[in-house]
ZAMARGU-4260 file (C-alpha; in steps of 0.2 Angstrom, whole numbers, plus 5000, padded with zeros to 4 digits):
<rodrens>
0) 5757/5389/5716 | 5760/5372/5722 | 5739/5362/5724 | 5734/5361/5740 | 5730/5340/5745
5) 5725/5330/5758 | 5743/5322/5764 | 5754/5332/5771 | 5769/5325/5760 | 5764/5335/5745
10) 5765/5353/5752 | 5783/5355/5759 | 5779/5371/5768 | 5765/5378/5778 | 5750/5389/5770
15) 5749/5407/5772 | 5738/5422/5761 | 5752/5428/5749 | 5764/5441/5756 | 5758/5456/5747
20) 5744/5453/5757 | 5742/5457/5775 | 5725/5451/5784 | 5716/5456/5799 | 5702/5444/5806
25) 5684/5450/5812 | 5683/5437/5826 | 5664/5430/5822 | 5665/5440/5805 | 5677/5439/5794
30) 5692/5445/5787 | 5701/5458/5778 | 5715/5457/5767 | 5725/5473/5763 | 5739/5477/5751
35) 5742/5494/5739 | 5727/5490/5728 | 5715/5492/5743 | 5706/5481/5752 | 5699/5463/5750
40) 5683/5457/5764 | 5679/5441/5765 | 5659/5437/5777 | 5658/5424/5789 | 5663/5416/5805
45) 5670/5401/5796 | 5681/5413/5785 | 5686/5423/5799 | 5690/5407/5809 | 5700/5398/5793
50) 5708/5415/5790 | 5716/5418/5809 | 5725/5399/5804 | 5732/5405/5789 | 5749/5410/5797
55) 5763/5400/5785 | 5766/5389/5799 | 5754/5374/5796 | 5752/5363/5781 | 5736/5356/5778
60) 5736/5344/5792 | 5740/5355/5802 | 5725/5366/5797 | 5712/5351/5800 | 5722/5347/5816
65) 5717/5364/5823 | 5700/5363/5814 | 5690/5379/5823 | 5677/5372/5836 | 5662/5367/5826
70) 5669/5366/5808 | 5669/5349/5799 | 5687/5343/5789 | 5676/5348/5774 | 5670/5365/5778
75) 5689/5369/5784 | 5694/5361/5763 | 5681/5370/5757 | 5685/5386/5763 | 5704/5385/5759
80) 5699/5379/5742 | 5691/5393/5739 | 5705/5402/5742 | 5717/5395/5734 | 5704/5397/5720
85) 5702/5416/5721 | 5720/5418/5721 | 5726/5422/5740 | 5734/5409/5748 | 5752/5399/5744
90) 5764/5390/5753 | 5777/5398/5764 | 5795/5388/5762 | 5801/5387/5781 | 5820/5385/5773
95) 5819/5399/5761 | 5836/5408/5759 | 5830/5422/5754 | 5830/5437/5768 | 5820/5450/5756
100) 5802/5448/5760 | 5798/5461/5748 | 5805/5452/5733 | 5794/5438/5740 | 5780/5449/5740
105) 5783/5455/5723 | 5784/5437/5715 | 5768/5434/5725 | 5757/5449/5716 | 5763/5441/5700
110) 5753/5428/5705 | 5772/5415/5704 | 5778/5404/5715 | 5788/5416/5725 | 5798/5403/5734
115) 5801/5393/5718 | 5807/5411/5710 | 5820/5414/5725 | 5826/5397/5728 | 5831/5395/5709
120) 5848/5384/5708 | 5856/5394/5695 | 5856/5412/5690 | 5843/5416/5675 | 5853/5422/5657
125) 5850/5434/5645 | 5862/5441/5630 | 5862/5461/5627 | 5866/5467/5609 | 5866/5487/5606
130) 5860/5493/5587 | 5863/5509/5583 | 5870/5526/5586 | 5879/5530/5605 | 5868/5516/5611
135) 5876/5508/5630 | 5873/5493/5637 | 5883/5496/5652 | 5869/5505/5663 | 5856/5490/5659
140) 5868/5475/5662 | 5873/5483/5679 | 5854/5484/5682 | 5854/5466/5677 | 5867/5459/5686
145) 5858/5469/5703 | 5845/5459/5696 | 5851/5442/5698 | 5852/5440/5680 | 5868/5436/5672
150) 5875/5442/5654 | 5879/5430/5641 | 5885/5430/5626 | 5876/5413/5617 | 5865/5400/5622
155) 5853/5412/5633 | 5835/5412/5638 | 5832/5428/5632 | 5839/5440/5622 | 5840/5459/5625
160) 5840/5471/5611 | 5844/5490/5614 | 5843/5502/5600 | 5840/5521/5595 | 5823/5516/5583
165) 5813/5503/5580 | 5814/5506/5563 | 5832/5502/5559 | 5835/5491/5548 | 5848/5480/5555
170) 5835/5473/5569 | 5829/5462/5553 | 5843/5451/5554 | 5840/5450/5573 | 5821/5443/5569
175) 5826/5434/5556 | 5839/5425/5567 | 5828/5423/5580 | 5813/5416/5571 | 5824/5402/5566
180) 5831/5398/5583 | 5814/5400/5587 | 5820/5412/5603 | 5810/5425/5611 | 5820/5443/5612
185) 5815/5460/5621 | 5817/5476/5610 | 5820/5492/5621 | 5825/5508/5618 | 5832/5516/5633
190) 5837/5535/5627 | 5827/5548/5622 | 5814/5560/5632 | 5804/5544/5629 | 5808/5528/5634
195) 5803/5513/5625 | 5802/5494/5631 | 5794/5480/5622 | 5788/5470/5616 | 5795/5452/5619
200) 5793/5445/5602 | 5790/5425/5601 | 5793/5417/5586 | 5778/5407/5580 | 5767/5414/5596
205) 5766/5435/5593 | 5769/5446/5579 | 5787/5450/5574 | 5796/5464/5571 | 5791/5467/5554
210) 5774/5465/5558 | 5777/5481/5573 | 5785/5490/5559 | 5772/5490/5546 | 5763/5500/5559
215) 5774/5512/5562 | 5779/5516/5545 | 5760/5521/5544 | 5764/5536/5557 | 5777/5541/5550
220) 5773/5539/5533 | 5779/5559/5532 | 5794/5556/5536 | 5796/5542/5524 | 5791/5554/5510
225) 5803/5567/5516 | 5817/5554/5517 | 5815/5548/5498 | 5813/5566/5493 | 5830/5569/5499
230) 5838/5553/5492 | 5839/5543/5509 | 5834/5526/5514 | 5827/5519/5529 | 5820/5531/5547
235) 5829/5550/5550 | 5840/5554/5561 | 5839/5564/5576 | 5846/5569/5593 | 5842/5558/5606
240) 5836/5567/5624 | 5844/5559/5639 | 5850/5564/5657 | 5857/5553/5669 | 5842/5551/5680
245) 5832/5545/5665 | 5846/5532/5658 | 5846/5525/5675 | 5828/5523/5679 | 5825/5515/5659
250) 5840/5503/5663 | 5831/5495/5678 | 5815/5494/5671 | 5820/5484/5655 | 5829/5474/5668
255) 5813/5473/5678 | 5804/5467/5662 | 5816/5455/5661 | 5815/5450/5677 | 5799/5447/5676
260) 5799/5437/5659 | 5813/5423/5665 | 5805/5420/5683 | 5790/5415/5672 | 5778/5428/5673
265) 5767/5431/5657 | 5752/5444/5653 | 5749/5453/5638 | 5757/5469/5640 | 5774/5459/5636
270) 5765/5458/5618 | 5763/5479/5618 | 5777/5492/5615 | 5776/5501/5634 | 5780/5520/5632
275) 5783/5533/5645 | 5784/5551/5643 | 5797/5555/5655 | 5792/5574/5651 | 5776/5572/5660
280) 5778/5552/5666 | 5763/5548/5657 | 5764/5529/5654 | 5753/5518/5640 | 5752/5501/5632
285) 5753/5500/5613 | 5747/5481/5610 | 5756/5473/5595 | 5746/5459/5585 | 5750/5447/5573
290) 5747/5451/5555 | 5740/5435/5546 | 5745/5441/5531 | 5764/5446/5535 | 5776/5441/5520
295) 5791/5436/5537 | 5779/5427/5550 | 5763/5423/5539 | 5754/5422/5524 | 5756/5435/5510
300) 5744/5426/5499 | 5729/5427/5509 | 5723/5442/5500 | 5725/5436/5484 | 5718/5417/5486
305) 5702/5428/5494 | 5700/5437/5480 | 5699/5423/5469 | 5685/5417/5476 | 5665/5419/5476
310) 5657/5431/5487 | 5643/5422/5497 | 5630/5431/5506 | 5626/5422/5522 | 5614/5428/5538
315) 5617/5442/5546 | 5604/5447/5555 | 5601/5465/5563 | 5606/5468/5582 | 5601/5489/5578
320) 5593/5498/5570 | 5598/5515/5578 | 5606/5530/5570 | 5622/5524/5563 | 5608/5510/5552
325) 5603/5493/5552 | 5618/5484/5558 | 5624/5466/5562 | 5633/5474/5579 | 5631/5490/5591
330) 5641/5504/5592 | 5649/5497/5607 | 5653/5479/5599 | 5664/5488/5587 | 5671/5499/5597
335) 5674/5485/5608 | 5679/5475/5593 | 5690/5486/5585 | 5698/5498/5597 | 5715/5495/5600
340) 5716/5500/5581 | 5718/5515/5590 | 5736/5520/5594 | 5750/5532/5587 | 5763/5516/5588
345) 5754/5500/5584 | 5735/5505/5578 | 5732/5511/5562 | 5725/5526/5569 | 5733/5539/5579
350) 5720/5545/5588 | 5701/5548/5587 | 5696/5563/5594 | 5680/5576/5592 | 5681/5589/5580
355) 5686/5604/5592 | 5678/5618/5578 | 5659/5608/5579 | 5647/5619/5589 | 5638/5608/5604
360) 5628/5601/5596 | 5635/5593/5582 | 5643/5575/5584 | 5659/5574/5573 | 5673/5567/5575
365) 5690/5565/5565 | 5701/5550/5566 | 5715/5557/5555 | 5723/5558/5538 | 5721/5547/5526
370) 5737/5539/5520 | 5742/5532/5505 | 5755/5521/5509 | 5763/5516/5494 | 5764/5535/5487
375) 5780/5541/5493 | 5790/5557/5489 | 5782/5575/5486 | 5767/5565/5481 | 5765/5555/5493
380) 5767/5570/5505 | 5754/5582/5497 | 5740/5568/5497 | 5743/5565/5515 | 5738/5583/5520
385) 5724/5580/5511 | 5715/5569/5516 | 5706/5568/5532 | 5693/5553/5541 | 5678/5558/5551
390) 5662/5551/5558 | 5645/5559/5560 | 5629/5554/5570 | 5617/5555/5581 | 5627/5553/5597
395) 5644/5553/5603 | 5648/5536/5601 | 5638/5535/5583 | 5651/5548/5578 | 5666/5541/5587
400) 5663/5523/5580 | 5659/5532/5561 | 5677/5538/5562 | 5684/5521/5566 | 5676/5515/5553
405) 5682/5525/5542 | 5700/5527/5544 | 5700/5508/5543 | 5689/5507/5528 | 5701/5518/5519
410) 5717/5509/5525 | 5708/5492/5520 | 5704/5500/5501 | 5724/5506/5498 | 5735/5496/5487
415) 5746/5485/5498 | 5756/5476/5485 | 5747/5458/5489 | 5732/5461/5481 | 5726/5448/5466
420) 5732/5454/5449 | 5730/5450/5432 | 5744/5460/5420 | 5734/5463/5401 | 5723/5472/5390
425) 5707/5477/5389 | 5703/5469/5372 | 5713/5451/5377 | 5700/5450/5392 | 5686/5448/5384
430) 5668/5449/5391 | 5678/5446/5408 | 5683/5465/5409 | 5672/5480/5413 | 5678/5495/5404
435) 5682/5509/5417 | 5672/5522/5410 | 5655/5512/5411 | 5657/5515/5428 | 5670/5532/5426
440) 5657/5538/5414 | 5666/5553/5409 | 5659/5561/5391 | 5669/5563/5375 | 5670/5580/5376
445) 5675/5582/5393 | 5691/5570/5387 | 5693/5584/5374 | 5693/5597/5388 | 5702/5591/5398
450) 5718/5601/5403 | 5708/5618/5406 | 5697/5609/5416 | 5710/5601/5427 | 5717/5616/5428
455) 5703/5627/5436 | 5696/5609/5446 | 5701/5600/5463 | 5706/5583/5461 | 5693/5572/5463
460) 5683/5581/5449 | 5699/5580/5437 | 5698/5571/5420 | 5710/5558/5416 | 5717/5552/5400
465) 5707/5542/5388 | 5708/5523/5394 | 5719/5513/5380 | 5710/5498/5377 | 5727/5488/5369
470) 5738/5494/5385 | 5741/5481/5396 | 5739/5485/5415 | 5734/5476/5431 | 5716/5470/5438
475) 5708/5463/5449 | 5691/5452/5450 | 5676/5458/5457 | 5662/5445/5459 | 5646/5448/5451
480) 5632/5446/5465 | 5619/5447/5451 | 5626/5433/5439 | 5637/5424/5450 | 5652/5427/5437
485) 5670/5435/5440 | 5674/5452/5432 | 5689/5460/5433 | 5691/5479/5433 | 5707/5490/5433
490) 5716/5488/5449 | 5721/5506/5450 | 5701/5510/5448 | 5698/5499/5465 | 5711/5502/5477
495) 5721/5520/5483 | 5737/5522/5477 | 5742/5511/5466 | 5759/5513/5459 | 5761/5521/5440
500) 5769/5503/5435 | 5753/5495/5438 | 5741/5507/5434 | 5732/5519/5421 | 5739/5538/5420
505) 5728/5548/5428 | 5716/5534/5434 | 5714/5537/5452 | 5704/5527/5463 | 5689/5536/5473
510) 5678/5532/5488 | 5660/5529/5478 | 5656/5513/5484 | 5669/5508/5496 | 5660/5505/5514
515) 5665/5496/5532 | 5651/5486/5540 | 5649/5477/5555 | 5647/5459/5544 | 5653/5459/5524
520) 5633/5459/5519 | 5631/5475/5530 | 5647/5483/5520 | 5639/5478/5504 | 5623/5484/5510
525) 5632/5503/5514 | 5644/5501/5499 | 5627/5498/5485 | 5617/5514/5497 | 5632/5526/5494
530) 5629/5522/5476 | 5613/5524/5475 | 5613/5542/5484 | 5626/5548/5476 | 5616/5544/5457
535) 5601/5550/5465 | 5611/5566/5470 | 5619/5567/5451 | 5601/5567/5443 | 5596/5580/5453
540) 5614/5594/5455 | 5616/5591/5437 | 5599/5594/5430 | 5593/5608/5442 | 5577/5596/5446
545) 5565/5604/5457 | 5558/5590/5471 | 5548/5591/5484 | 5554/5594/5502 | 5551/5581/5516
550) 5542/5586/5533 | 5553/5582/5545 | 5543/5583/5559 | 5532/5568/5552 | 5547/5556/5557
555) 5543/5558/5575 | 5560/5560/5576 | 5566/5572/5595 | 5584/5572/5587 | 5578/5578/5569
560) 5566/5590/5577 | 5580/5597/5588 | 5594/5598/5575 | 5583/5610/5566 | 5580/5621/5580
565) 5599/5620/5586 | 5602/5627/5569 | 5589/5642/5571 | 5599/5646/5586 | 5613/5649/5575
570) 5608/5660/5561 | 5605/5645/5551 | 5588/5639/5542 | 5586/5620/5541 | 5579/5611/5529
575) 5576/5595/5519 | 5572/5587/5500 | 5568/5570/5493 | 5580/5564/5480 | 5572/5548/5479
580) 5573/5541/5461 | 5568/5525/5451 | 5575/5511/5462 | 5565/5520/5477 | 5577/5518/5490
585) 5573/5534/5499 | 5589/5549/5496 | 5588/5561/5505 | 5597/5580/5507 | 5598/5592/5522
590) 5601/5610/5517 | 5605/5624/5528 | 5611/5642/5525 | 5614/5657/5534 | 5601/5670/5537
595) 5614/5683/5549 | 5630/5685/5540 | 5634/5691/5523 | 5633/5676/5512 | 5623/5662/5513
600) 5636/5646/5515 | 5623/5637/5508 | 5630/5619/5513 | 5624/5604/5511 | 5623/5582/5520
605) 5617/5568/5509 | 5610/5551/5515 | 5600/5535/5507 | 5595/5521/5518 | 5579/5507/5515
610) 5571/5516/5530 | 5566/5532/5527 | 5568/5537/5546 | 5589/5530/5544 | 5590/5542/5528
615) 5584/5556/5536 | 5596/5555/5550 | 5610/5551/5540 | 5606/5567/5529 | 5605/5578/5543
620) 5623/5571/5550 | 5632/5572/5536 | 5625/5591/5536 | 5632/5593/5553 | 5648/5586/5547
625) 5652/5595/5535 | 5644/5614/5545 | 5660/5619/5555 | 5669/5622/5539 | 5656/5635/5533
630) 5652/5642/5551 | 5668/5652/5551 | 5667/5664/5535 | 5684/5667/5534 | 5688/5649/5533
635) 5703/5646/5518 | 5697/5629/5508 | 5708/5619/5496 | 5695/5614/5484 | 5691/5630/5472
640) 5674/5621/5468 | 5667/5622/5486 | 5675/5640/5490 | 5665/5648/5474 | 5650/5638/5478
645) 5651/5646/5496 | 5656/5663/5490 | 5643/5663/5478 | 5628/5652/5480 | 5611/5657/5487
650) 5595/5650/5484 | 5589/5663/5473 | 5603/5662/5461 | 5600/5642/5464 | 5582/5638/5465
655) 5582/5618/5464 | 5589/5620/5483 | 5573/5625/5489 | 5558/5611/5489 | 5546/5613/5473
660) 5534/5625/5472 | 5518/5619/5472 | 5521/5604/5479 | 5517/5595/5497 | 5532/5590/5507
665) 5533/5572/5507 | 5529/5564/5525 | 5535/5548/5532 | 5520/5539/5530 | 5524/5542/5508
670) 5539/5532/5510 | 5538/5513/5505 | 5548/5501/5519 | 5550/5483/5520 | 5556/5481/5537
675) 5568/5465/5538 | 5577/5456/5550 | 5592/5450/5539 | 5603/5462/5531 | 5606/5448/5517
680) 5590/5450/5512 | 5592/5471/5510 | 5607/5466/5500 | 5597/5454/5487 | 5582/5466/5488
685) 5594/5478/5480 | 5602/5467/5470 | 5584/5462/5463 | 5581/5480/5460 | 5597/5485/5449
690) 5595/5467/5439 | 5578/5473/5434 | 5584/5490/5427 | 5600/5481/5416 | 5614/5484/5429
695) 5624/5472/5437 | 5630/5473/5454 | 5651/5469/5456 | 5658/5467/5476 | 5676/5465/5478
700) 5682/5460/5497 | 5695/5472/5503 | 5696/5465/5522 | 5711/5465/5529 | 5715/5450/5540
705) 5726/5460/5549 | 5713/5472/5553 | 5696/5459/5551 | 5683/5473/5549 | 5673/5469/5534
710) 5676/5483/5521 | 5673/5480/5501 | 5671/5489/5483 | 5654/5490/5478 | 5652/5494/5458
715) 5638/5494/5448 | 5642/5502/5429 | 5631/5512/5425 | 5627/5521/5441 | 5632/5538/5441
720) 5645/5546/5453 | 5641/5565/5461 | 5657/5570/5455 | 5657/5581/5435 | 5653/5564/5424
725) 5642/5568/5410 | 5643/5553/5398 | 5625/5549/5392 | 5616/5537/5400 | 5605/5539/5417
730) 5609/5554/5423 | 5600/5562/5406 | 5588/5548/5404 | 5580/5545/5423 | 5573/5560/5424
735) 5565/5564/5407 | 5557/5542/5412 | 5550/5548/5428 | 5542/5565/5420 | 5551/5576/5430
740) 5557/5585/5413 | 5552/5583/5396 | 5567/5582/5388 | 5586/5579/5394 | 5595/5593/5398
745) 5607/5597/5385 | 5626/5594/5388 | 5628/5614/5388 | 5615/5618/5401 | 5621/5606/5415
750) 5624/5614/5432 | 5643/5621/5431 | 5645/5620/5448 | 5653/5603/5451 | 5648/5591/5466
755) 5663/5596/5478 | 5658/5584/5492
</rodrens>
């Protein structure tokens, strides 16, 4: 809108509230403005008398000319400014040619210069190009041409691109062309029961259209498998829905976009794919962003110069310390934060949703499959349908903001293809390289065994083949946060996915370790406490240890208290063990099982944290996440571990479940804590702790920029997975150290049940 002055020469045109606004004046009052998104009041005798001026018919002489009995020049500015400020007033052309006040009106909402729009010397032009099957243009440049807008073939503001899908391949020569003209172009596709328009992709200024297609591959990573498993390239084909009504009605509102685009109007819906769902006229916004890293429109090395540089810890100080941990932002910060990662079209996850077999009480939520881009074919197809995010807590919003976490945790961890790495052996590295199987630590004999036992085992407890020290592979440094040093570990050991031609047969990257946080030293801090439980947890599922049981209702904890009476209520019996081991970080294990049906489900939820209160919680809502599986008996599972432990465990026939005889349950109060303000300083606690005992703690940074939540790889060799891993080292040693047996368990008398969590 033209600026308001003090001469009368500089506003050609009188001033009027904006024609999609229609005011009546409160004489002594105020006044009102009404338009079709309700109703503006605005207090005051001076408003009310400014207001009943405001008519289009004077300028602002004229206003101070007629200046309301006992108003000054400067109240009647001071008022108008105001405003003009808030958006509701603009000049009212006397000599516009224009006869549609509605189109006026229109221009005016968009908060344009409507008389600038309609008084436009020459038409607005845009170019039309159609890719793919059956795709008219016809219908749209009608809609255009009604429009105002005429169809060119070169030199036009802005070009229009229809297609069938936004994956076909032939748009890349479109982007590519118009990233070096510079242009901006409009991608639209018109047919189908949904219609999709947007977004207007501007070179240098928003992402481009191989930044939107890296996000949409990701839903349709199915089809992507199919498609290469019967020989084809690029998206399928299928029939496109349409019915005259619908054609018509998408025509116009591409035009409409378009519309609104060359008269000048920007907001940030034009950088979204908008869908509508003609089956239901459902409507939503899918926000496309710039990927930093994108090998068209940015930077493919930022991964990989990342990588190649020091980890540094700096301060991150705690803004909760509530039931999802001590965190550097709230639930809501990162929801806040990190939400419109949520979409089917341009997010990275589809949807987040609450797990709809969870009784009441229980707060889990899933966020979807876990997918393995770079796997393709039958394989990439079969691990897709396995695996599946989720978030627990406390609360709703603890739980929802888990399963943000971590979907995008595990997007962040899979291979890419622009990740640091180094192709050669084991023995040609050096000190530089850690052996995989110091931190695999699989025994000899297991490697002797081990097609019978993959056969008869899920997945994650198979054994792969011996690692050839003289083969040359990829990997990728980690940085050593207890001797400030570079290490480098296989790459197909750190990230999901990685193709055979850079890995290790067999070798397959697992979650132990991998963490999201809110700040990369609350990430490390999650990634060094999953580590830590699930040793903990190894010591004592291995072994059989009897430990003591922790009295819950010492934590003063309502929600703990409740959850276990919420289980009663069930059929189920609740209750909790200490795991805790040498480094004395408090682990933790809930228990329940039934005491109704006719087996015992006995399940099970695991949780570490430097606040006994935290581990406690976290326990219990891992318990809860994992309860609607065994809730209904007949429920089918995949893993042939976890179906034989449910079909066949009880606490009689596995006694280490239960807390030791003979010994008091350990109270809050037993716990050590060190209450701190910085998480830096809980990561060099820790850090302290492992140096002391001989082990060294490795962090490799596996944030994606595209993506900006924090997420590493946490190693430390030596720790032991929960998983079937029964090289010697802790897992036999710790407990004979703290006296909780007298000698190691021999190889032969380890628990056969397998961790299967």
């Amino acid at each position: 809108m033209r600026e308001a002055s003090s001469t009368s020469g500089s506003i050609n045109g009188g001033l009027g509230f904006k024609r999609h606004l229609r005011a009546e004046i409160s004489e002594g009052n105020g006044a009102y403005l009404f338009s079709e998104q309700g109703v503006i009041a605005m207090r005051g005798a001076q408003v009310a008398s400014v207001a009943a001026l405001l008519d289009g018919t004077r300028d602002l002489d004229g206003l101070l000319s007629a200046c309301p009995e006992g108003m000054s020049a400067e109240q009647v500015t001071g008022v108008l400014a105001r405003l003009v400020e808030a958006g509701l007033v603009t000049v009212h052309v006397p000599e516009e040619v224009s006869g549609d006040e509605r189109a006026l009106a229109y221009w005016d909402a968009c908060g344009l210069d409507a008389s600038a729009v309609a008084s436009r010397q020459k038409p607005a032009t845009a170019s039309l190009t159609a890719i793919g099957r059956g795709v008219d243009t016809s219908q749209v440049e009608n809609a255009l041409g009604a429009s105002g807008i005429e169809v060119v073939a070169t030199a036009s503001e802005l070009a229009i691109v229809l297609c069938d899908d936004y994956l076909d391949p032939r748009l890349a020569e479109i982007d590519a062309e118009h990233r070096r003209t510079g242009k901006p172009w409009l991608l639209a596709r018109p047919s189908g029961s949904q219609v999709w328009i947007g977004p207007i992709l501007q070179p240098g200024r928003s992402g481009c259209w191989h930044c939107l297609t890296n996000r949409l591959w990701g839903h349709r990573h199915a089809e992507a498998c199919v498609q290469e498993v019967l020989g084809h390239d690029g998206p399928a084909s299928f029939p496109m829905p349409a019915v005259p009504a619908l054609t018509a009605a998408a025509s116009h509102l591409i035009s409409l976009e378009a519309s609104k685009w060359l008269a000048g109007h920007r907001y940030p819906g034009q950088q979204a794919v908008w869908i509508l769902d003609s089956l239901d006229l459902q409507g939503r916004l899918h926000e496309l962003r710039r990927r930093p890293q994108c090998p068209e429109c940015g930077d493919e090395a930022i991964i990989a110069t990342r990588t190649a540089e020091p980890v540094v810890l700096r301060e991150a100080k705690k803004a909760t310390s509530g039931g999802g941990g001590h965190r550097t932002l709230t639930p809501v910060e990162v929801l806040d934060r990190y939400g419109h990662l949520v979409s089917p079209v341009t997010g990275i996850i589809k949807e987040i949703a609450r797990d709809p077999r969870a009784p009441a009480f229980v707060n889990a939520y899933r966020s979807g499959l876990n997918v393995a881009r770079r796997v393709r074919g039958e394989a990439g197809l079969q691990a897709g349908l396995r695996g599946d995010n989720g978030g627990k807590g406390a609360s709703p919003l603890d739980a929802e903001v888990g399963a943000l976490c971590e979907a995008l945790e595990r997007f962040s961890a899979n291979y890419q293809g622009d990740e640091l790495r180094i192709h050669d052996t084991f023995r040609a590295l050096g000190d530089d390289a850690v052996h995989p199987n110091s931190c695999m630590l699989f025994d000899e004999r297991q490697y002797a065994g081990r097609d019978e036992w993959n056969a008869k085992h899920a997945i994650f407890q198979h054994v792969p083949e011996r690692f050839d020290d003289k083969a040359a592979v990829d990997w990728t440094p980690l940085w050593s946060l207890s001797r400030q040093r570079r290490k480098l570990m296989p790459t197909a050991y750190l990230y999901y996915g990685v193709p055979p031609e850079c890995g290790i047969r067999g070798m397959r990257a697992d979650s132990n370790g991998c963490a999201a946080g809110s700040s990369l030293e609350d990430a490390i801090l999650q990634g060094l406490l999953e580590l830590v439980e699930r040793d903990a947890v190894a010591m004592w599922w291995y072994n059989r240890l009897p430990v003591p049981g922790v009295d819950i209702a010492s934590f003063d904890d309502p929600w703990a208290v409740e959850m276990a009476g919420q289980y009663a209520r069930a059929g189920r019996e609740l209750w909790v063990l200490d795991l805790t081991a040498d480094l004395g970080v408090p682990v933790m294990v809930a228990l329940s099982r039934s005491i109704a049906g006719p087996r015992e489900n006995v399940m099970m939820g695991f949780g570490a944290h430097l606040d006994p209160r935290t581990a406690l919680r976290r326990a219990v809502s891992e318990l809860n996440q994992m309860i609607p599986a065994v809730l209904e008996n007949d429920v089918e599972l995949d893993d042939p571990d976890a179906a034989r432990w449910l079909r066949h465990a009880t606490v009689a026939n596995q006694p280490y479940l239960l807390p030791a005889p003979g010994r008091s349950a350990k109270r809050a109060a037993d716990f050590k804590f060190v209450r701190r303000s910085d998480v830096r300083d809980d990561v060099e606690s820790l850090v302290r702790k492992l140096s002391a005992l001989g082990m060294e703690t490795l962090v490799l940074d596996q944030t994606r920029p595209d993506i900006d939540l924090p997420v590493v790889r946490v190693v430390v060799p030596g720790l032991r997975p929960f998983w079937s891993r029964f090289a010697p080292g802790r897992l036999f040693d710790v407990p004979v150290r703290l006296g909780r047996l007298a000698e190691a368990t021999p190889y032969d008398r380890l628990n056969p049940f397998p961790m299967f969590l």
